[in-house]
N, C-alpha and C positions, 0 to 999 in steps of 0.2 A: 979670425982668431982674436984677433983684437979688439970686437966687439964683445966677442964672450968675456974678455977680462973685465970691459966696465959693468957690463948687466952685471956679472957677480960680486963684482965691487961697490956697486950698488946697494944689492940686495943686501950685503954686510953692514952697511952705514945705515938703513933704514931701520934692521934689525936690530943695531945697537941704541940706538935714538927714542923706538917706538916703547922701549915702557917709559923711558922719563915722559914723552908726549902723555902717556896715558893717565898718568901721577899729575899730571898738572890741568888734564881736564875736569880730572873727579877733585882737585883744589879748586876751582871755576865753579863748579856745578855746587860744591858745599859755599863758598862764599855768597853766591848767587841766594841760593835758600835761608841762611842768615840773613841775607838785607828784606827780602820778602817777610820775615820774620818783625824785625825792626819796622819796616813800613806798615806793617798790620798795627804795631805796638804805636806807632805816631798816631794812625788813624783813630784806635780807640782813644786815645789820650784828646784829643780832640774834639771828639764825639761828646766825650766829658769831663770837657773844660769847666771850669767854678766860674761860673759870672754872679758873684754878689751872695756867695753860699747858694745858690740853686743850679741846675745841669743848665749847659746849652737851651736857648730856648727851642733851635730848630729838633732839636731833640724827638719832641712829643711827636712830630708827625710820623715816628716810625711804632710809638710807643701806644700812641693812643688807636683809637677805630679806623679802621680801615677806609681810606678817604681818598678818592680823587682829587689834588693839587694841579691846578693849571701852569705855574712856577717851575714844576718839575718838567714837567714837557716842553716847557720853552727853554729850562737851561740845556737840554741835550743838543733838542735842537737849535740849540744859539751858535752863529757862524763868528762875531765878535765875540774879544776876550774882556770880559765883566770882572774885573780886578776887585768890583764890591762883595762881588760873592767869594765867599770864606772858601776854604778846603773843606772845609767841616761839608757845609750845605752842599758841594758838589757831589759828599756821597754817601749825604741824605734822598740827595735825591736821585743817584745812580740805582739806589735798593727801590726805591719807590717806582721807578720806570722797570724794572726786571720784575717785580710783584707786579705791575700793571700787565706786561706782554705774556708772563706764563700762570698767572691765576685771576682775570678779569673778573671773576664770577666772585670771588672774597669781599668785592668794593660794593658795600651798600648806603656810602657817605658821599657828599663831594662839598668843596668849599667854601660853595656860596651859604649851607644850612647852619655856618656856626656865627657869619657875620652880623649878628644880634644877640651873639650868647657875648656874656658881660668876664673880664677874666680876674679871676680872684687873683690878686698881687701880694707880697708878705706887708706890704704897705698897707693894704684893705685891711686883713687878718689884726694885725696890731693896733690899727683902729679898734674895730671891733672889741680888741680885749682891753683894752683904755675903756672903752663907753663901758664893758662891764663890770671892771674896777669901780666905777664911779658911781655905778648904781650902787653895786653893793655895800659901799660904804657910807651911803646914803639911807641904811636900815641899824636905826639902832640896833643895841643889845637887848634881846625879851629874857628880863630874869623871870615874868611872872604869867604866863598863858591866859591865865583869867581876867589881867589888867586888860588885855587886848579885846577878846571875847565877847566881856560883859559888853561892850558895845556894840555886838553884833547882831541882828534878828537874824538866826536863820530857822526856817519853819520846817525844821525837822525831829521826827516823833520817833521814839525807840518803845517797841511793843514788845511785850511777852510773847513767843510764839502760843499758838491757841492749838491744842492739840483734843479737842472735843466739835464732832460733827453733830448735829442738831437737823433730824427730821421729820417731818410728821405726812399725812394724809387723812382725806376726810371725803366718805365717797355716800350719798344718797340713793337709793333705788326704788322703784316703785311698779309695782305692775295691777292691772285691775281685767277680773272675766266676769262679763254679763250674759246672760239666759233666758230666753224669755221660758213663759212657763211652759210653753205648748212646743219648745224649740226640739225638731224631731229623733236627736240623738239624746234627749236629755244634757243634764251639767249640773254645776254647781257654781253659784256665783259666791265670785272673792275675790279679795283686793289684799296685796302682799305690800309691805314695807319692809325698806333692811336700812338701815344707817349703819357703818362702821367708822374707827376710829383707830391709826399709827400713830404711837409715838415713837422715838428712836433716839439717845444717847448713846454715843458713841467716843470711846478715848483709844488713840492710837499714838503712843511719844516717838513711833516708826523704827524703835529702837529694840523695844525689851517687851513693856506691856500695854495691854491693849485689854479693854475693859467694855464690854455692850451692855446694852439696856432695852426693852422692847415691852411697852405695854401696848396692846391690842383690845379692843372692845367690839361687840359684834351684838346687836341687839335687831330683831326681827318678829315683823306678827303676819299675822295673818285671819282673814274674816271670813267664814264658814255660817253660811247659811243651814247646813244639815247638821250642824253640830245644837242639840237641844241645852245641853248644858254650860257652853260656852261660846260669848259671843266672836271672841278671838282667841289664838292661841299664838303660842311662842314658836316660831320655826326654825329661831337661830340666835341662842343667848349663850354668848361668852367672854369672859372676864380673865385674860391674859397676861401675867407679870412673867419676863424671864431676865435675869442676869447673869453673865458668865464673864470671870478674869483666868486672863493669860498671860505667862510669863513663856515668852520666847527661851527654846533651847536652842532652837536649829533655823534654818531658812523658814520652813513649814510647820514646824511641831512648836506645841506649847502646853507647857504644864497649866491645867486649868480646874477652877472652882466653878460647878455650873447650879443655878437656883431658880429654880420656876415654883408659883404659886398660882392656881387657877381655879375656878368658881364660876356663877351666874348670878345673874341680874336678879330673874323674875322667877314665881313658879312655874314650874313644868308640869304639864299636863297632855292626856291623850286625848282624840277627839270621845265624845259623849262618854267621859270616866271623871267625874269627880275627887279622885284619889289624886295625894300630889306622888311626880318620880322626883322633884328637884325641887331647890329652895336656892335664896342667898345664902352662901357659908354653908349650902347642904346638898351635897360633901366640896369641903375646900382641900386641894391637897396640894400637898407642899414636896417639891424634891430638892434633895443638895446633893452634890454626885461630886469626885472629884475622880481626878486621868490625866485624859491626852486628847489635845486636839489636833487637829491635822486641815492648817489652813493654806494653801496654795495661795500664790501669789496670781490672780487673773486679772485681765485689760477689758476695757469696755463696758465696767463696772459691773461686771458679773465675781460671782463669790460662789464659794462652795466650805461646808464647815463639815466634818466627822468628828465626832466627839466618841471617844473609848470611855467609858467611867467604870470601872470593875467592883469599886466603892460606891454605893450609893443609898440612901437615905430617903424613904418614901412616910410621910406622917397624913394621914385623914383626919378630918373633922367634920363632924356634923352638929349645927347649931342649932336645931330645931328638934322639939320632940313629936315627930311624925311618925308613925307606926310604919307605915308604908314607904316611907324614905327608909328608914333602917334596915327595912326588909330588902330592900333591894339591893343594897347593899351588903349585906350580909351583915350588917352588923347591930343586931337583936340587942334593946337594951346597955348596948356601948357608942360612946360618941368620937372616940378617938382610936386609932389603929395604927402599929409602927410595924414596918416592916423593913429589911435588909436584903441587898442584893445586889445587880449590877445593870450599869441603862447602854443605851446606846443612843446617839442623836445625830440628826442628819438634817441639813441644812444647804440650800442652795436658792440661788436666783440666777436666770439665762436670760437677758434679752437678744432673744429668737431673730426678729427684726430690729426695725423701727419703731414699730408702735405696738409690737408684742411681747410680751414677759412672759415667763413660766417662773413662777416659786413653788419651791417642794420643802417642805417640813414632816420630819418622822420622828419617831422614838420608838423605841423597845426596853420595856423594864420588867425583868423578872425577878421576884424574892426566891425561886429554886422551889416554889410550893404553886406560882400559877404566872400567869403571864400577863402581860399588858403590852399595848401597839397602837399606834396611830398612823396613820399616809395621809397628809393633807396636801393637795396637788390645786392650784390658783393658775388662769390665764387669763391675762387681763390684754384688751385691745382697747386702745387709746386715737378714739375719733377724733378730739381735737382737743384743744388746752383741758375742757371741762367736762365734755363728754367721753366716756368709757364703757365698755362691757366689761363682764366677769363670768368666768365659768371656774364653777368650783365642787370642789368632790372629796370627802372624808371619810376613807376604811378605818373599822378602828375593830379591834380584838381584845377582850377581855374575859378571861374564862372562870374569874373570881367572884360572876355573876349567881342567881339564884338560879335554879330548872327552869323558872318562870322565861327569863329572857335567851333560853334556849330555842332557835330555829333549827327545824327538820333542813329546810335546803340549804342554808351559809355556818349552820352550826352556832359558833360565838361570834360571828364575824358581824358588823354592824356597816350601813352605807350612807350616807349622804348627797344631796348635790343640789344644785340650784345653777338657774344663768340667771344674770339680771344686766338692765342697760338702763344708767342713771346719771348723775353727775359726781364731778370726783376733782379735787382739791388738791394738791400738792405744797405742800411749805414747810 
């Protein structure tokens, strides 16, 4: 009985005791986390201490690249107390050993690769901006640029930009068939010559307008043995002026003035006919057209041109009085003819390869009373700097003709062609 009276007397004094106990541990446990708080607040104070207006210098090893320090390994493992070493550096280098054991793989430095790198001090720096001082106060005052200058050569040239391209060609051909008399398929012996001649002017200020220019010359004979009335003939005379300006509206499009004037050389004549069909100046004709061109921007120095002209201006002349030029022409007793109407023109060049070209040149001009057309189609293959071939071929349609140059099979349709393999000039 007497024991039950201490247990529960006990049990009273414990119960009365145990909240002060409890109130004074959680006072423990909060003081305890304030000094933890203060010791963090020393550490960083430490960390970045002022030596001389700049941080700690042990600083930078936590700041800079990721580096193995030998330093730091031996102070962990150091069993003597090194009273040289700061607070500061014990836990620099406490973080630097917990980075080494849980992220090894981070370290792609260690400290023997900076013992040659030089260390810039605020001592160096102030140097440096003394010696810059001293230069620059060492450059007078320039009140006058040209006092300076005038004594300088320097060998440089200020040009106009040059917005005109400049090109020509000049191509020779020759071909010759012999026969004997008795030779059993029969023939006709002749010897062919053609000389042609490009020029080319061209203005582009890449901006607005853009201006061409193109005279072409084509001169061609040929020597006929069965021909009783002439010893040679003309197989290929033409005299070619064209110029066209554009005023850019869009990417591609351009308002344009186009002028071609064209004629021959020499008389034209058929074999064994006496009568001429052509003269110089007989018939010249002149067109002026004005529209829309439609120029594409293309690489590799290919081009392509469409010309609309819906206005256009057609004038003939004949400077000779030849019965038989007039007549074929239709035009009996008059030497000049205007006509109105509308053209179209078509323009390209493709290099196909290397050494092969195609240029196509067309038109279509009708006054609403008859029609006119050309297809001139050029492929030229390019043996070597000098040598070249040409294959060339010209539809042309004209139904403003007399009955005389009416064909039963092509109607008004006319044809051309020629291949020739000569030499050929580029400049």
């Amino acid at each position: 009985m007497e024991n039950k009276k201490i247990i529960a007397t006990f049990i009273l004094f414990i119960s009365c005791i145990c909240p002060a106990l409890s109130q004074s541990s959680q006072d423990i446990y909060s003081k305890y986390v304030d000094s933890l708080k203060i010791f963090k607040s020393r550490q960083q104070k430490e960390l970045t201490k002022n030596v001389k207006g700049g941080i700690k210098p042990m600083t930078y090893k936590l700041i800079g690249p990721a580096t193995y320090y030998n330093e730091a390994t031996h102070s962990i493992l150091r069993i003597d107390n090194d009273e040289a070493e700061s607070y500061a550096d014990s836990l620099v280098y406490s973080q630097l050993i917990e980075l080494y054991t849980k992220n090894p793989s981070a370290i792609h430095f260690y400290k023997e690769q900076y013992t040659d790198e030089k260390i810039l001090t605020p001592e160096t720096n102030r140097a440096q901006d003394e010696l810059t001082d001293v230069l620059t106060n060492q450059v007078p005052d320039i009140d006058d640029v040209a006092g300076i200058s005038a004594d300088i050569d320097i060998a440089l040239q200020v040009k106009r930009p040059n917005f005109w391209k400049r090109t020509g060609s000049f191509a020779l051909q020759f071909t010759q068939n012999y026969f004997s008399e008795n030779w059993y398929k029969g023939g006709n012996n002749n010897g062919t010559m053609l000389g042609t001649l490009l020029l080319q002017a061209n203005y582009d200020d890449t901006k607005r307008v853009t201006w061409e220019n193109r005279l072409e010359m084509r001169l061609g004979f040929i020597t006929t043995t069965s021909d009783s009335c002439h010893t040679f003939l003309t197989n290929n005379d033409k005299l070619d002026l064209q110029s066209k300006l554009g005023i850019k509206t869009t990417k591609s499009w351009y308002y344009t003035v186009s002028a071609e004037a064209k004629t021959q050389f020499m008389p034209g004549y058929k074999s064994n006919n006496r009568n001429k069909f052509s003269d110089f100046l007989a018939p010249l004709d002149i067109y002026v057209s004005t529209g829309m061109d439609y120029k594409p921007s293309l690489k590799n120095g290919n081009s392509i041109s469409i010309a609309l002209l819906p206005l256009s201006f057609k004038w003939r002349y004949i400077g000779v009085d030849n019965e038989n030029i007039h007549k074929v022409y239709n035009m009996n007793n008059i030497r000049t003819t205007e006509d109105y109407g509308s053209r179209i023109e078509f323009n390209c060049k493709f290099n196909i390869c290397k050494n092969l070209a195609w240029k196509c040149r067309s038109y279509y001009f009708t006054s609403y009373k008859y029609a006119e057309a050309e297809l001139e189609n050029s492929f030229s293959f390019r043996f070597s700097r000098y040598i070249s071939s040409e294959a060339y071929t010209l539809w042309r349609f004209d139904d403003n003709r007399g009955r005389d140059n009416y064909d039963r099979n092509i109607g008004y349709f006319q044809f051309k062609e020629y291949l020739t393999l000569g030499l050929k000039y580029d400049f």
